[in-house]
N, C-alpha and C positions, 0 to 999 in steps of 0.2 A: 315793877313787873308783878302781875299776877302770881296768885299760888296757883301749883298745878291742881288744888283738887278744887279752887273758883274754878281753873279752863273746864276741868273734866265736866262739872256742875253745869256751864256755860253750852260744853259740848252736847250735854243729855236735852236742851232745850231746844238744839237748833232747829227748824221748822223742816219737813220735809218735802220732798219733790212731788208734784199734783200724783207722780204717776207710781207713789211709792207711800202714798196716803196712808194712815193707819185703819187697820179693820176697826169694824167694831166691836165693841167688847163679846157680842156673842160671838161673832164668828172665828176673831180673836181665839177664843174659849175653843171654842167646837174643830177647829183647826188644829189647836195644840190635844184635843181628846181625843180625833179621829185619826192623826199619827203619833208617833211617841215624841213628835215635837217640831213644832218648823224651822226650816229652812230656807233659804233662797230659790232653790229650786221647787221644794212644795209652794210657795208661796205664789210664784210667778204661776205655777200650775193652776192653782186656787182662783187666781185672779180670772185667769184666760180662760177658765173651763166653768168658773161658777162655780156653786157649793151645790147642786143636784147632779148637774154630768162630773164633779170630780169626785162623787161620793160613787158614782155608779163606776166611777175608773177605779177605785181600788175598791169596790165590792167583787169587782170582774177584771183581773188585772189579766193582761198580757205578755206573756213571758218574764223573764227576768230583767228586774231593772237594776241591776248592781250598774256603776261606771266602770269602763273597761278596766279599766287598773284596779278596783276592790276584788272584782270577779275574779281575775288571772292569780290576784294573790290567795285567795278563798281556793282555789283550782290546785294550784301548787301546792296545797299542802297535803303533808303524806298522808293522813288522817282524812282526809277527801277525796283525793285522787286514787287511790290505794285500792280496786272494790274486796268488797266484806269478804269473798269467799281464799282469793289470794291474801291480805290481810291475816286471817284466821289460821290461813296453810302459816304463814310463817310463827305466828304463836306457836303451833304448834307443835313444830320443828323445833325451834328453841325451848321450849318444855323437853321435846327428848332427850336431845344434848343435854340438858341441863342432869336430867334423870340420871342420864349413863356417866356420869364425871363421879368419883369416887368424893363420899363427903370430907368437906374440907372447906378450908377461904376462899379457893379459886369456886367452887362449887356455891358458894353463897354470895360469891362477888357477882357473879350470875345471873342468878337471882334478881339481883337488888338492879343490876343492871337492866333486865327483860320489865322489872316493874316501873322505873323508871323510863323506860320508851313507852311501858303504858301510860302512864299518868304524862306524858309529851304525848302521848295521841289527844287522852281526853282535854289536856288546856288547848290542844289546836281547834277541837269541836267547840269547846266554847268561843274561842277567840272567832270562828266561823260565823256561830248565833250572833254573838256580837257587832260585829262588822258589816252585819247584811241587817240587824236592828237599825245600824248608821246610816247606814250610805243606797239601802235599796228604796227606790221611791215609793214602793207599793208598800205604803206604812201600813193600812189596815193589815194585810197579809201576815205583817211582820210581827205587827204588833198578837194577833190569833196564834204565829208559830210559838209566840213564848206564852202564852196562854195555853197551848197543847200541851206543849214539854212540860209545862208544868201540871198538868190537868192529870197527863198520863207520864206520870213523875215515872222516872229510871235513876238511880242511883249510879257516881262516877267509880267508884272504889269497891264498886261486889261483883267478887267473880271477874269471869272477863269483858264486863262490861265498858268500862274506859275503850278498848280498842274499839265497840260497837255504836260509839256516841255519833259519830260524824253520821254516817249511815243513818243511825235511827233518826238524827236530824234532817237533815239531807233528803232521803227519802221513803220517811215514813211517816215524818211529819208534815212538812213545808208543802209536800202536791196536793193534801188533801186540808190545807186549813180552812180552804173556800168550800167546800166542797160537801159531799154529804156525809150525813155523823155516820152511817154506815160503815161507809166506806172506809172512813178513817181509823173505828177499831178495827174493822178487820184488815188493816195495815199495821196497829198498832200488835194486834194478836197475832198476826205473825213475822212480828220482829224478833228477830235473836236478841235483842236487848232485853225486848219487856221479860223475853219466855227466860232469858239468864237469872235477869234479876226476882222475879217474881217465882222464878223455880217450878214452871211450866213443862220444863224440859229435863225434869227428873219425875214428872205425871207420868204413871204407868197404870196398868190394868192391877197387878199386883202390889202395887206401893203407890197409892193414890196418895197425892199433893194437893191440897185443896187451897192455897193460898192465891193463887190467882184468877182462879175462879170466884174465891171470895171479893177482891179487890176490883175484880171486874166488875159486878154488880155493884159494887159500897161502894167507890171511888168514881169509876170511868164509867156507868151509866145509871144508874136508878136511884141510888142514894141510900142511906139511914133509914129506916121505918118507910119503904117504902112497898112492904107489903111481903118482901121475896122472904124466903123461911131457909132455915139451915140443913132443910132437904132441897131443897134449890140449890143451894150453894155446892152438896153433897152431889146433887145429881149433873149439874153444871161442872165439876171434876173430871167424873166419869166422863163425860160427851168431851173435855179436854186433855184426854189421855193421851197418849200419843203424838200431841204437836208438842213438836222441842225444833230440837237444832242437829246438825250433823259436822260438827266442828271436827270430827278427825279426816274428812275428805275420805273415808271408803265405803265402796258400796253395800248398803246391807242385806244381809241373807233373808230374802220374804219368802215364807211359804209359796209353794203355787198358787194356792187358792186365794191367796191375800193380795197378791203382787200388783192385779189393776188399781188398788186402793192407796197403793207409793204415791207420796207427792213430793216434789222437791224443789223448791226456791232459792238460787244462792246456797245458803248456810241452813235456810228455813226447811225442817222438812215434817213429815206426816207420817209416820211407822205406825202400819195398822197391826204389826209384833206385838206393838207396847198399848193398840187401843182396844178397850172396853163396847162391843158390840153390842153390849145386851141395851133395851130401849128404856128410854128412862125419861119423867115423868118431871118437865119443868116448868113451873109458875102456871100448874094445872092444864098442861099440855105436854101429851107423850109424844116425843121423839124416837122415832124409830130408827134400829143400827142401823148405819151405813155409807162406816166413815167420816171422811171428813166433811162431806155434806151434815151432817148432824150439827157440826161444829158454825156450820152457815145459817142452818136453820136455827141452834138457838141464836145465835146475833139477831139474827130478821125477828126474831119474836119480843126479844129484852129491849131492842132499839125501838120497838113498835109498842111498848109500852108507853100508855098516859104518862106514866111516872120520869119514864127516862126524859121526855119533851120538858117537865116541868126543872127534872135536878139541872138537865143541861141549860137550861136559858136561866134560872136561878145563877148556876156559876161567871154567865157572862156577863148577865145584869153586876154583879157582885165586883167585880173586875173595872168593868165599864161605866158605869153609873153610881151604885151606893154600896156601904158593907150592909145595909137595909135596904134593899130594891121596895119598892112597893109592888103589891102583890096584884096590880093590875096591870105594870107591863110586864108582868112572867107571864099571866095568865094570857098576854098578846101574842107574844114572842112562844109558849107554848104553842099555842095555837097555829101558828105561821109553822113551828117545827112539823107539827102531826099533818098539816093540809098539804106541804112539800116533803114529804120523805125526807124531814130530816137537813135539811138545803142551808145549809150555814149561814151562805150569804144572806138569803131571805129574812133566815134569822136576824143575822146581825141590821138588815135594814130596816125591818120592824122596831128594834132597838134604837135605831140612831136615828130615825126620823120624828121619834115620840116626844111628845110634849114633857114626857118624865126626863130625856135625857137632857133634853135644853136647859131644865129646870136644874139641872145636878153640874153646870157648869162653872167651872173655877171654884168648887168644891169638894174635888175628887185629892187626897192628896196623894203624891207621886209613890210609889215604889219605888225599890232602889234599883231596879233596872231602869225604869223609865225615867228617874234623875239621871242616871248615868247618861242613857243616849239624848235624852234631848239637851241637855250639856254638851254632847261633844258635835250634835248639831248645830245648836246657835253658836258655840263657842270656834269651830274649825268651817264648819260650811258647806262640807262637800271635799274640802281638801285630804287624800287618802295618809292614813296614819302606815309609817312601816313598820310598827313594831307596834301589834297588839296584847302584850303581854301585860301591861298598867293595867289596861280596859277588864282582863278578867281578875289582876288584883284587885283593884278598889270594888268588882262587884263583890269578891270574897269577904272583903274589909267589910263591906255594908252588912254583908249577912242571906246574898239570894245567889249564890252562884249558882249559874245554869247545870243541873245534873247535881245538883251539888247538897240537896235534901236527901238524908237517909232513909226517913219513913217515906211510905209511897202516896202519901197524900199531899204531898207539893208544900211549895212555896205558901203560907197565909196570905190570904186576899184583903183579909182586914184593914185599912188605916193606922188602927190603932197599936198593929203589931210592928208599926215602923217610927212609930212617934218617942220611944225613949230619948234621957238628957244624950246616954252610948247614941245614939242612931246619929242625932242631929250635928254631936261634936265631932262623930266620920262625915257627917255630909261636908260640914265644913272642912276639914284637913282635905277633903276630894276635890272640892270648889276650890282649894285653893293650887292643887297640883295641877288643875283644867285650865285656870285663869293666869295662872304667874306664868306657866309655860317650863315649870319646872318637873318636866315630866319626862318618861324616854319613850315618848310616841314615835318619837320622826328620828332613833338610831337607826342607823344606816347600816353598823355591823351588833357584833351579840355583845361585846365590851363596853358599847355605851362613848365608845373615843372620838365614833364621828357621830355626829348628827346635826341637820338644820331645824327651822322653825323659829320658835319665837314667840311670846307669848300672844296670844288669840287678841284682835280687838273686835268688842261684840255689841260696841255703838256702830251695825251695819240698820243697813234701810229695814231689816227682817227683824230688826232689834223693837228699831219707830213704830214700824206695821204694830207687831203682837205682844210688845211687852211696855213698852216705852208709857205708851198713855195709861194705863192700870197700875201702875206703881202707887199705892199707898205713901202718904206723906213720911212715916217711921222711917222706909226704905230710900224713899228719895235723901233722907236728913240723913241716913249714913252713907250713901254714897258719896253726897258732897263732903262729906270729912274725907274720899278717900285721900293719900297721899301719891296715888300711882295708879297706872292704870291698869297693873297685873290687881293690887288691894279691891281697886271699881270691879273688877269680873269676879274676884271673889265675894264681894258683898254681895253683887245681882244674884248668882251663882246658885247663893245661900240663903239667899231672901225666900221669907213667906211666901211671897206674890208666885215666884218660880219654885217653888215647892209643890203647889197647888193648880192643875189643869181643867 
């Protein structure tokens, strides 16, 4: 009798069905770089639509493409379902209780309990990003949501941030990834998250906060030396005086004369009590008081900066293509920014249809989000996990958990920052929890006592199509030592070849 890891050897050779053909090694590439990895369902997509009408379907997606069953579970959960303004009413109710209890155990048992449903809202928001990085077909989309999150980094554990994650996910990110860069800070700028974390919403006329003003320029649009001065920064304060939040739900006392200038969203609101009217003088343009119109007009003026077209398509070239873009399709992909107001998509198609990005194929190597989901793509299929709780451990393990950066400059885009011996020997312990099946993706209750599955087999036709023919001889010679065919997923898993998109 054969050994099993001849069969297994035997099995990677079998020849495939005309109609189940492998790509070619570009499209291969360019298929695994335009979503965070294929599947059977991208792939059959890919096939029937072409690689120009399926670039235009997720440049321009339609609705939501979760499967009914990821959706319903994403929906369910209290961290989602919940909206922000009732969510916040009950923070903080349990902060007064908490206040009025005389100090003692029960009084810090409390405590520890209110933060602990915090940090159970924020692993639900992650486990959210997660789950719709998996299973939503509009990969490009998905793939831009964790590019934002992380662009316009928020912190899980400052302040009350954790309970504002789903939200700021959900919908301050996700509607506008396609969309125009405008639009999207000033979604970003008036999230209760960013204004939490970034301390926006202690900006007053008399105790100016200049920290997000700052990071709004240096971070989320213009960059480093890109001209703006620390009277910009100074006067960019000022003009963001008064947006914060109204987390205790009652209504504030406005002068008369101020009152038309209230603005209120949800939790998001605008106290022109707390804002600075006088006109102020930014990137050599004076803004005149008057309100939160000021606060429109600087965005329309910073976004409409040369500088902002070039740091933002820098960041995606960077992500997308190389940790060294070349400086001729920034200057494309700028260009495309400033001609469309900004138009994401246009961006991103200027980007993906360039001879640079072809060129940068099957040399991009993965982050540890996109090893994670394109693993639990090839490895599951489509088949819905019930318990996403692994998915946001092992991102933690790797080092990128979503929300999960303290500084407000994200996640590093670099390669390099993910290639240590620590990086590679978590990929492996990951590949090997993905591949064996020894994981608690499919418990059915919270003890782990029932659950089905079984470990993944990922010799499918999606296997032949995108990976199968590209395997390096190294990889192929340790596969066939495998001894099993949970050890063959973990080899593939953890191979070069799949490391690299």
């Amino acid at each position: 009798m054969r050994s099993l890891a001849a069969c297994l050897l035997a099995l990677t050779a079998l020849p495939v069905l005309a109609d189940e053909a492998a790509l070619t090694k570009e499209d291969a590439y360019w298929l695994n770089r335009v979503t965070f990895g294929a599947d059977s369902a991208t792939l059959a997509s890919f096939r029937d639509l072409g690689k120009r009408r399926f670039l235009d379907r997720q440049l321009h997606p339609s609705g939501d493409g979760l499967p009914a069953t990821i959706q319903a579970r994403i929906a369910g959960l209290d961290a989602v379902k919940t909206p922000v303004t009732v969510l916040m009413a009950q923070v903080r109710d349990q902060a007064q209780v908490i206040r009025a209890m005389p100090d003692g155990d029960a009084k810090q048992e409390a405590r520890k309990a209110q933060q602990k449903q915090g940090n159970e809202y924020a692993q639900q928001a992650q486990s959210a990003v997660l789950l719709e990085a998996i299973y939503d077909e509009n990969q490009l989309r998905e793939q831009l949501v964790w590019f934002w999150l992380n662009h316009f980094s928020v912190f899980r554990d400052k302040g009350r941030v954790r309970w504002l994650l789903a939200d700021y996910a959900q919908n301050t990110i996700r509607p506008h990834a396609l969309g125009k860069f405008r639009d999207l800070v000033m979604a970003t700028l008036k999230s209760p998250a960013m204004l939490e974390y970034l301390d926006n919403a202690q900006n007053a006329r008399d105790k100016i906060n200049e920290n997000y003003a700052r990071e709004l320029m240096e971070l989320h649009t213009l960059g480093v030396g890109s001209g703006y001065t620390q009277a910009d920064v100074q006067a960019l304060a000022h003009i963001l005086t008064g947006v914060g939040v109204n987390f205790d739900g009652q209504p504030r006392k406005i002068r008369r004369d101020l009152q038309p200038y209230y603005l209120q969203e949800g939790v998001f609101e605008f106290n022109p009590n707390r804002h600075d009217f006088s006109d102020q003088v930014l990137l050599g343009h004076t803004i005149k008081g008057g309100g939160f119109d000021e606060v429109e007009k600087a965005v329309d003026l910073i976004v409409s900066q040369p500088a902002c077209a070039t740091f933002v398509s820098t960041g995606l070239a960077k992500y997308f293509v190389a940790d060294d873009p070349p400086p001729a399709l920034i200057e494309a992909m700028a260009k495309t920014f400033r001609r469309t107001d900004g138009d994401i998509a246009q961006v991103m198609k200027t980007m993906l249809t360039s001879k640079y990005f072809t060129a940068s194929l099957g040399k991009r190597y993965k982050d540890p989000t996109q090893l994670l989901v394109s693993s639990m793509r090839l490895a599951y299929d489509g088949k819905p996990v019930e318990n996403p709780r692994p998915l946001v451990n092992w991102v933690q393990q790797l080092g990128q958990a979503p929300f999960g950066r303290i500084t407000p400059d994200g996640w590093p885009m670099a390669s390099s920052e993910w290639t240590s011996s620590g990086q590679v020997a978590k990929r492996f312990e990951i590949a090997r929890s993905i591949g064996s099946g020894a994981n608690h993706l499919f418990d059915l209750n919270d003890d782990g006592s029932q659950h089905r599955g079984g470990f993944p087999q990922l010799t499918t036709p999606t296997y032949y199509a995108t990976v199968d023919p590209f395997l390096g001889p190294k990889t192929r010679d340790a596969l066939s030592q495998a001894t099993s065919q949970q050890e063959w997923n973990t080899y593939l898993l953890s191979s070069p070849e799949f490391n690299y998109r």
